[in-house]
TORVEXPA-911924 format. One record per residue (C-alpha): residue number from 1; residue in one letter; x, y, z. Coordinates in nm, 3 decimals. Layout:
<recs>
<rec resi="NUM" resn="a" xx="X" yy="Y" zz="Z"/>
...
</recs>
This chain:
<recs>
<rec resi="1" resn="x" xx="0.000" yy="0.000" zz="0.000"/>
<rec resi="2" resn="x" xx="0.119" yy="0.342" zz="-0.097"/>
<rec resi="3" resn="x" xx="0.191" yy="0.584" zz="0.196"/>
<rec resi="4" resn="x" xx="-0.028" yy="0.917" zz="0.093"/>
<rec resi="5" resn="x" xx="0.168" yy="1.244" zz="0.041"/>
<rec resi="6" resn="x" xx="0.085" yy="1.516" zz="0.282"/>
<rec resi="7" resn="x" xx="0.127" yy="1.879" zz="0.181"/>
<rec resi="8" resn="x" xx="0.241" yy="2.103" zz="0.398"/>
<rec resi="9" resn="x" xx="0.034" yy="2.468" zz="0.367"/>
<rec resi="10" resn="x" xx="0.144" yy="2.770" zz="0.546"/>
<rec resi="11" resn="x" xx="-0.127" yy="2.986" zz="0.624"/>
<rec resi="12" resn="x" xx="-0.046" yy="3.384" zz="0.686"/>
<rec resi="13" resn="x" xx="-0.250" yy="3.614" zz="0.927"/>
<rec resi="14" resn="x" xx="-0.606" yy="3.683" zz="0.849"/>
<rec resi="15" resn="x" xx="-0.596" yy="3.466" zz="0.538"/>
<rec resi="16" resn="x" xx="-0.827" yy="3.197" zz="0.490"/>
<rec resi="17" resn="x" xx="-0.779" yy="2.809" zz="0.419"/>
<rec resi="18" resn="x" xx="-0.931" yy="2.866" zz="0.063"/>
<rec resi="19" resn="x" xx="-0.690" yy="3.185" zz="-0.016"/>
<rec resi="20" resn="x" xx="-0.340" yy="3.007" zz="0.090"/>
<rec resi="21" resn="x" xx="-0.449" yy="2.716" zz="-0.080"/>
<rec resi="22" resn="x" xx="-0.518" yy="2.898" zz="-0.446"/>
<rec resi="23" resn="x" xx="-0.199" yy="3.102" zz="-0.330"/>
<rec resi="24" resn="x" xx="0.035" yy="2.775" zz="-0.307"/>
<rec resi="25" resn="x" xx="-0.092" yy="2.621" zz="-0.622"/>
<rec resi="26" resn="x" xx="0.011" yy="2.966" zz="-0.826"/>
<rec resi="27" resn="x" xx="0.331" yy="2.932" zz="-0.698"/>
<rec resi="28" resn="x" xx="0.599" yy="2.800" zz="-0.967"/>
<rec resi="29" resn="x" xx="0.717" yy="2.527" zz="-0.795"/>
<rec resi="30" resn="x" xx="0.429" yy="2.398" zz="-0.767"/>
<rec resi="31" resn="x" xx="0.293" yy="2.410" zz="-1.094"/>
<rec resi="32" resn="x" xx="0.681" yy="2.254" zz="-1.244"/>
<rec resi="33" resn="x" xx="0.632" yy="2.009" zz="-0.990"/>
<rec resi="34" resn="x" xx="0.273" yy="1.888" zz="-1.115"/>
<rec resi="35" resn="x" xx="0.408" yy="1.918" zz="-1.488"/>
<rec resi="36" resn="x" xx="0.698" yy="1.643" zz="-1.391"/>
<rec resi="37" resn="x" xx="0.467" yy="1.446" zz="-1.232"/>
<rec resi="38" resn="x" xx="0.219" yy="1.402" zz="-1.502"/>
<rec resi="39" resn="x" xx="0.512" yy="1.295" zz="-1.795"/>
<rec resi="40" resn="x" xx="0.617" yy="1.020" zz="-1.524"/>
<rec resi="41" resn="x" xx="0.975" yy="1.171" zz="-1.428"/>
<rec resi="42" resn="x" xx="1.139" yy="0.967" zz="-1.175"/>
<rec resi="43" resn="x" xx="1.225" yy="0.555" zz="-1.108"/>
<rec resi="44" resn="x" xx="0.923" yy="0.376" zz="-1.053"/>
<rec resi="45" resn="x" xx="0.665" yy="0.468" zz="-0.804"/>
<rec resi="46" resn="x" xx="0.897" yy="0.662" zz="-0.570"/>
<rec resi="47" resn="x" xx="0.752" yy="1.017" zz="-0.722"/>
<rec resi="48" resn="x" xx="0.766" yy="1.230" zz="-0.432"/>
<rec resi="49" resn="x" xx="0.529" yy="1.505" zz="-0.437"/>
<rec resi="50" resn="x" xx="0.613" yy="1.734" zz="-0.161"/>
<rec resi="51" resn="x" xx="0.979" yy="1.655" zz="-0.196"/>
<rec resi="52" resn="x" xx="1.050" yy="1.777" zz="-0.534"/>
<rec resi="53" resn="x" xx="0.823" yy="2.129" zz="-0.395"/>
<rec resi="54" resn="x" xx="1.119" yy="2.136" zz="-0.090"/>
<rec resi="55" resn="x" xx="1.400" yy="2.058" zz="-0.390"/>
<rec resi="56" resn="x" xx="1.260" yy="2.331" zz="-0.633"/>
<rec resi="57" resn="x" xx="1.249" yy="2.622" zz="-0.382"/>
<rec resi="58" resn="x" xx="1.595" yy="2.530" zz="-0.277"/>
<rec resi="59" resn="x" xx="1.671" yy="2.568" zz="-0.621"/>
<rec resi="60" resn="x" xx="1.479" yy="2.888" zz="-0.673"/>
<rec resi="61" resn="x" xx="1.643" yy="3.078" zz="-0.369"/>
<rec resi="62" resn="x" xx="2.002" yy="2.953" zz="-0.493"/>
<rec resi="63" resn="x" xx="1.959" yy="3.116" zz="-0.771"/>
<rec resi="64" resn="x" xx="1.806" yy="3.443" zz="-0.671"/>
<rec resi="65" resn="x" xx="2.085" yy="3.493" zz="-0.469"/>
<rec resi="66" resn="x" xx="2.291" yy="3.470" zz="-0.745"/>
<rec resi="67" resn="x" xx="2.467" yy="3.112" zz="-0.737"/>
<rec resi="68" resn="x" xx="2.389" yy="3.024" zz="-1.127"/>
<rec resi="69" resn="x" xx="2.521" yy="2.707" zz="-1.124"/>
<rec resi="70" resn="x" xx="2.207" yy="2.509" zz="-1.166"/>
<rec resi="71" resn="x" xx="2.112" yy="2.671" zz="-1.465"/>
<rec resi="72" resn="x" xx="2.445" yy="2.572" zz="-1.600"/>
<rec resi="73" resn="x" xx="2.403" yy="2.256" zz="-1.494"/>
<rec resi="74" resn="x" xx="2.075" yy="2.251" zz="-1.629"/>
<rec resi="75" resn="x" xx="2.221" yy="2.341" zz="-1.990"/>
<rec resi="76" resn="x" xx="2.444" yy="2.118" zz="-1.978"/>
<rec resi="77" resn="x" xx="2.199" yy="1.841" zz="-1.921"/>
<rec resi="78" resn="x" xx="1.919" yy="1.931" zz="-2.161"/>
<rec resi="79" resn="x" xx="2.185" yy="1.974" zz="-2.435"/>
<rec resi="80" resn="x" xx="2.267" yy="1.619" zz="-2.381"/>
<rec resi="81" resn="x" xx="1.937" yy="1.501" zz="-2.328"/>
<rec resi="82" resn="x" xx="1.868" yy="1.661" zz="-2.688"/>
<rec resi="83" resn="x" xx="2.157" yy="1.508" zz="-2.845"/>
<rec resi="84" resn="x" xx="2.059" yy="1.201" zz="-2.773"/>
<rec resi="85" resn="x" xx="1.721" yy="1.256" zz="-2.907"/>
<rec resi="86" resn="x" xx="1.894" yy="1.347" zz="-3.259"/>
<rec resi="87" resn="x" xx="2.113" yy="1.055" zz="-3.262"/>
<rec resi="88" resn="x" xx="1.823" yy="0.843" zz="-3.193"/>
<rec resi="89" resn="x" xx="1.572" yy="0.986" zz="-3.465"/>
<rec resi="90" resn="x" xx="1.849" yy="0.974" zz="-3.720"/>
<rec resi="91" resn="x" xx="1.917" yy="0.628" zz="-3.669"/>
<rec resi="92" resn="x" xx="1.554" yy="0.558" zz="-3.713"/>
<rec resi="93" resn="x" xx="1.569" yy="0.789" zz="-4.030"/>
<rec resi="94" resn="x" xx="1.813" yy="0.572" zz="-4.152"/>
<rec resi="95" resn="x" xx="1.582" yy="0.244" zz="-4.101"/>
<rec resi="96" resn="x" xx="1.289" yy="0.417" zz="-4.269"/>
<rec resi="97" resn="x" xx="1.191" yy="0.234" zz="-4.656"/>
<rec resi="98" resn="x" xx="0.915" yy="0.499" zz="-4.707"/>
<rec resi="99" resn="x" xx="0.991" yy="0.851" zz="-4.766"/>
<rec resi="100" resn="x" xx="0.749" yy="0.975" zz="-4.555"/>
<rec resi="101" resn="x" xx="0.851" yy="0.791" zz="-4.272"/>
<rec resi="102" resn="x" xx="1.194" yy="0.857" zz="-4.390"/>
<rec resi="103" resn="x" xx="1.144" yy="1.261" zz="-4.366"/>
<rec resi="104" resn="x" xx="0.920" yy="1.270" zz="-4.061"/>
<rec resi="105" resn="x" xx="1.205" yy="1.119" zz="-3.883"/>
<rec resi="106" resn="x" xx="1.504" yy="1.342" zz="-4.050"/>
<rec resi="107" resn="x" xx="1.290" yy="1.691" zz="-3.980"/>
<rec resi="108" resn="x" xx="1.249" yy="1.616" zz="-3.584"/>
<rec resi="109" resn="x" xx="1.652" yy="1.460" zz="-3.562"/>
<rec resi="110" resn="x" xx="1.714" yy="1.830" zz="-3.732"/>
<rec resi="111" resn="x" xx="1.457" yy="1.999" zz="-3.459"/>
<rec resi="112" resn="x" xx="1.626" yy="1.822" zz="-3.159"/>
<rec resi="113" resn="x" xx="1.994" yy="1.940" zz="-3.327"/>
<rec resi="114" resn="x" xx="1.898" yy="2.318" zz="-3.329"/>
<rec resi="115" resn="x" xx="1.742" yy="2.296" zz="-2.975"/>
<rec resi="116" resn="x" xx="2.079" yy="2.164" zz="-2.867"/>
<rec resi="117" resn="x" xx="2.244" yy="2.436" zz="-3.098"/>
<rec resi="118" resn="x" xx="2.024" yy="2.710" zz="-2.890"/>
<rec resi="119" resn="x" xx="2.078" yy="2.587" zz="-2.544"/>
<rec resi="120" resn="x" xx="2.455" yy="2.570" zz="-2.572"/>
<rec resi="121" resn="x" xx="2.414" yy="2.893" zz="-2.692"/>
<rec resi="122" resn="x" xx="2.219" yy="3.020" zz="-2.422"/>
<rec resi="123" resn="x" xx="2.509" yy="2.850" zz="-2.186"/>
<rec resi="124" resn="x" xx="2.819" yy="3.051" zz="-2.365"/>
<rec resi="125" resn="x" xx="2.669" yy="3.331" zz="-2.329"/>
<rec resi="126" resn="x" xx="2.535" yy="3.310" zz="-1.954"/>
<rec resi="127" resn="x" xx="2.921" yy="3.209" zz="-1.895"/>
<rec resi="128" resn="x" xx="3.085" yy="3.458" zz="-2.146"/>
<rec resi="129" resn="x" xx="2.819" yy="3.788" zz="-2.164"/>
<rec resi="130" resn="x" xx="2.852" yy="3.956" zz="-2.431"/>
<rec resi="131" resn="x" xx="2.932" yy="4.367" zz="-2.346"/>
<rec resi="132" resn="x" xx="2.670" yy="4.526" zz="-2.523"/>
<rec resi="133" resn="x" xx="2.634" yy="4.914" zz="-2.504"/>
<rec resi="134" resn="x" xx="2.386" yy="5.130" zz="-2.634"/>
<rec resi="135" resn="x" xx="2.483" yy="5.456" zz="-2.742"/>
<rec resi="136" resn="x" xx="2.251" yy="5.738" zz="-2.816"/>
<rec resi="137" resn="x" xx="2.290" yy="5.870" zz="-3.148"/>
<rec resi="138" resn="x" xx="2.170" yy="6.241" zz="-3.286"/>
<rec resi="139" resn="x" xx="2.020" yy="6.228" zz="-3.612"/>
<rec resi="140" resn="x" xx="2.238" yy="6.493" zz="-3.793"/>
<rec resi="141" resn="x" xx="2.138" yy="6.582" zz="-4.171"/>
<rec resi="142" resn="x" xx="2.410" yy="6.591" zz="-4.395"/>
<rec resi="143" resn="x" xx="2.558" yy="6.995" zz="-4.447"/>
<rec resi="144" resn="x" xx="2.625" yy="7.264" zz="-4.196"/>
<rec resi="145" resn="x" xx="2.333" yy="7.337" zz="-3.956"/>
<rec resi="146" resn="x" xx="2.291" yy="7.651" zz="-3.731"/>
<rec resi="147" resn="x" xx="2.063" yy="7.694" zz="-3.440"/>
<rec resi="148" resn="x" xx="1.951" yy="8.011" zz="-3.333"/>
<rec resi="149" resn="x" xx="1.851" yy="7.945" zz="-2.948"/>
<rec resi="150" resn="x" xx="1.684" yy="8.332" zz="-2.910"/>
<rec resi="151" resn="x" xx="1.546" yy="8.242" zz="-2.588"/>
<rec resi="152" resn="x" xx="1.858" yy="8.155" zz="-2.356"/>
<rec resi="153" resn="x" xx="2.063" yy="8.467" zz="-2.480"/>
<rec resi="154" resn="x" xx="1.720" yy="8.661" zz="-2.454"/>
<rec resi="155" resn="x" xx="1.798" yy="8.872" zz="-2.785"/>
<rec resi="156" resn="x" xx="1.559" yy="8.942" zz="-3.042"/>
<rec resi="157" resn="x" xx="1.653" yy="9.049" zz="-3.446"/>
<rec resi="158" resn="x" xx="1.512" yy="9.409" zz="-3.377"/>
<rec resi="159" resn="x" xx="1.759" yy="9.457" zz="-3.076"/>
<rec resi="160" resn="x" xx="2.047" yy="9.314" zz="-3.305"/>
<rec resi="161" resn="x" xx="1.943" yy="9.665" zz="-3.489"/>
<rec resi="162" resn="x" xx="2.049" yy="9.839" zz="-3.211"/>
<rec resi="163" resn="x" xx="2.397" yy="9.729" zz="-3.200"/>
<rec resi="164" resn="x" xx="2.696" yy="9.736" zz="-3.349"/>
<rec resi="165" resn="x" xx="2.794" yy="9.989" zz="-3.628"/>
<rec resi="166" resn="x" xx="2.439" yy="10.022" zz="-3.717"/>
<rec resi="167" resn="x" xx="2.287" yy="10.326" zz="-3.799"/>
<rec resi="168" resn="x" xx="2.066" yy="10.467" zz="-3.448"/>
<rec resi="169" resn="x" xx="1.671" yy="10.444" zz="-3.503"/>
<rec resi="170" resn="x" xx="1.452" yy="10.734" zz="-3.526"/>
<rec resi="171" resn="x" xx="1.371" yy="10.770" zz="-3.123"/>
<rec resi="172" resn="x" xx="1.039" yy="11.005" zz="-3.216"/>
<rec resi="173" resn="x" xx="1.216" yy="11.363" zz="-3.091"/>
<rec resi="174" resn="x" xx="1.150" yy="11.674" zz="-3.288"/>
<rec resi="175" resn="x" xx="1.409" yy="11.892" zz="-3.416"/>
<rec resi="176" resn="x" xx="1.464" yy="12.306" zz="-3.379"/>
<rec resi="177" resn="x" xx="1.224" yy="12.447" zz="-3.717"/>
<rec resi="178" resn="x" xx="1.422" yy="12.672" zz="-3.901"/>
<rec resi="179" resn="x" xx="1.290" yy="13.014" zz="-4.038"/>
<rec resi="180" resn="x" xx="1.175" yy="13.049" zz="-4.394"/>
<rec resi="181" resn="x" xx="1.354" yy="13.286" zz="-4.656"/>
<rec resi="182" resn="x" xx="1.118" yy="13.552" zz="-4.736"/>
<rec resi="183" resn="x" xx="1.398" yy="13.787" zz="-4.911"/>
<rec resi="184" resn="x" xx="1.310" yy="13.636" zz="-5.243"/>
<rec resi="185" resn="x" xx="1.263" yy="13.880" zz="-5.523"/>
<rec resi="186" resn="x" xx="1.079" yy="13.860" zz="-5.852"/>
<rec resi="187" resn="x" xx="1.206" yy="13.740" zz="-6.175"/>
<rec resi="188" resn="x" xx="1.409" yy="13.995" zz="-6.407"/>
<rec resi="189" resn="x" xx="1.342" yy="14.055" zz="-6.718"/>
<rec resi="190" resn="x" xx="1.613" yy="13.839" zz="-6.852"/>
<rec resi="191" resn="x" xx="1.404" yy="13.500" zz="-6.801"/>
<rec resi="192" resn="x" xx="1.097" yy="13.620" zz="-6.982"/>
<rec resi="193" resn="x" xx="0.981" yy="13.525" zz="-7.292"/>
<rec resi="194" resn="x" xx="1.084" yy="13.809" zz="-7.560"/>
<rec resi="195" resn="x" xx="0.818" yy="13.661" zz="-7.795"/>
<rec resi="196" resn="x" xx="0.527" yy="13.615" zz="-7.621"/>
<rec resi="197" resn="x" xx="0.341" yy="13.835" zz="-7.815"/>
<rec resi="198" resn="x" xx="0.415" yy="13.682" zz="-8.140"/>
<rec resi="199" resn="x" xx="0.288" yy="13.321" zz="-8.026"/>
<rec resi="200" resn="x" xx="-0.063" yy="13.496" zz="-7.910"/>
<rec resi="201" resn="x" xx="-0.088" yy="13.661" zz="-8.217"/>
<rec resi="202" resn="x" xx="-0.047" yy="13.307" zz="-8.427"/>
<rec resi="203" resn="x" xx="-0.256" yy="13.120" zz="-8.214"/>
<rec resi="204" resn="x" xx="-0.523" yy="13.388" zz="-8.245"/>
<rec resi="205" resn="x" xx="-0.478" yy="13.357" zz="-8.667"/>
<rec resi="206" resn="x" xx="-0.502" yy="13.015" zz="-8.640"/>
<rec resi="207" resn="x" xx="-0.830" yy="13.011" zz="-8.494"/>
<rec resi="208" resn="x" xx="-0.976" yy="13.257" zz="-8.742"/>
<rec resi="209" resn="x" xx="-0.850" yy="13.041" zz="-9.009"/>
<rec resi="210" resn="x" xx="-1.022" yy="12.746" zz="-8.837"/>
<rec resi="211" resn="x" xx="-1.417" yy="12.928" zz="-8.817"/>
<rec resi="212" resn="x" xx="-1.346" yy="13.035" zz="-9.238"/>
<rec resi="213" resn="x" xx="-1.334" yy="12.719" zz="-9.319"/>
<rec resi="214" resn="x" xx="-1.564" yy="12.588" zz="-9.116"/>
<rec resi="215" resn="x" xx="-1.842" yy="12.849" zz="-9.246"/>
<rec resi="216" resn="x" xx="-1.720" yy="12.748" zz="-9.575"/>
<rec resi="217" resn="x" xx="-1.805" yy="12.351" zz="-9.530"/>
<rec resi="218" resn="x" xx="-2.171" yy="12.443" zz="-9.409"/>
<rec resi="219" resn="x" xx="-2.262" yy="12.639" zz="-9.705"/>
<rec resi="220" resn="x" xx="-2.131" yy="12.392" zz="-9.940"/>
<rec resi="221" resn="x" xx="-2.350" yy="12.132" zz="-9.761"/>
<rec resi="222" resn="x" xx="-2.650" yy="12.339" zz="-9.775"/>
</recs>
């Protein structure tokens, strides 16, 4: 007769029987622990339940203070474990007369090699981390560039006016009027027209000349 596995279930203050119960099956021990169980991990009937809990959270703590030495050791063992499962489905590959069988075989001997490819991957570089820095680059466009930063030297393009060699703004005074020259005299003789007369006299002809012949066209009409 089996002997039946007792769990042991801390219960904290105020906390109910149902609420450390659902709180010790969410743990991760617990649910690797049930996972092992069901594939059938262990020799013959001797699966310890509440043992392998105890052995995980040793495990967990040894690790979360920093000791990574399981998970090495863990590596190391899966990668083996996985190379044996490629050496095995190859061989059956090899047995295969149907190339179907023959395939199915070879594609999940080359899935168990790349697992074992990625784990002693994941072991180098847990051993041997790689020193990865990040650097913060400015995105610069090609060409000179200028920045203008008017607010930290508090200047403005109309006060750059006012400095310099540059010409001083109109500030709004008034100047002193000056007086007005009122010794001018009247033109001389010299700059008037000597024949004045003569052009009033044409002009006069001309529109006599222009009535005559006017006259004339109405009387040929009529």
């Amino acid at each position: 007769m089996t002997k039946p596995q007792v769990l042991e279930i801390k219960r904290g203050k105020d906390q109910s029987k149902e609420e450390a119960l659902a709180e010790f099956k969410s743990k991760s021990e617990y649910l690797s622990t049930a996972v092992i169980e069901s594939f059938g991990v262990g020799i013959g009937d001797d699966f310890n339940f509440p043992s392998t809990i105890k052995t995980l959270e040793k495990t967990i703590q040894q690790i979360t203070s920093g000791d990574l030495s399981k998970i090495e050791e863990m590596y190391i063992s899966q990668a083996v474990a996985l190379e044996g499962m490629f050496t095995s489905l190859a061989r059956r590959a090899k047995n295969q007369e149907k190339l179907l069988q023959y395939e199915t075989h070879m594609r999940f001997a080359l899935k168990a090699q790349n697992q074992c490819r990625a784990t002693l991957q994941a072991l180098v570089q847990l051993k041997q981390p790689s020193n990865t820095t990040f650097v913060k680059q400015a995105n610069i466009a090609q060409g000179h560039q200028q920045v203008n930063n008017l607010a930290e030297k508090n200047i403005t393009p109309q006060n750059e006016l006012l400095k310099g060699n540059y010409a001083e703004l109109d500030t709004g005074t008034t100047t002193t009027p000056t007086g007005i020259d009122t010794t001018l005299e009247a033109l001389g003789e010299i700059h008037r027209r000597k024949d004045a007369g003569r052009q009033e006299k044409v002009i006069t002809e001309c529109l006599q000349n222009r009535q005559k012949s006017r006259g004339k066209r109405v009387n040929q009409i009529s």
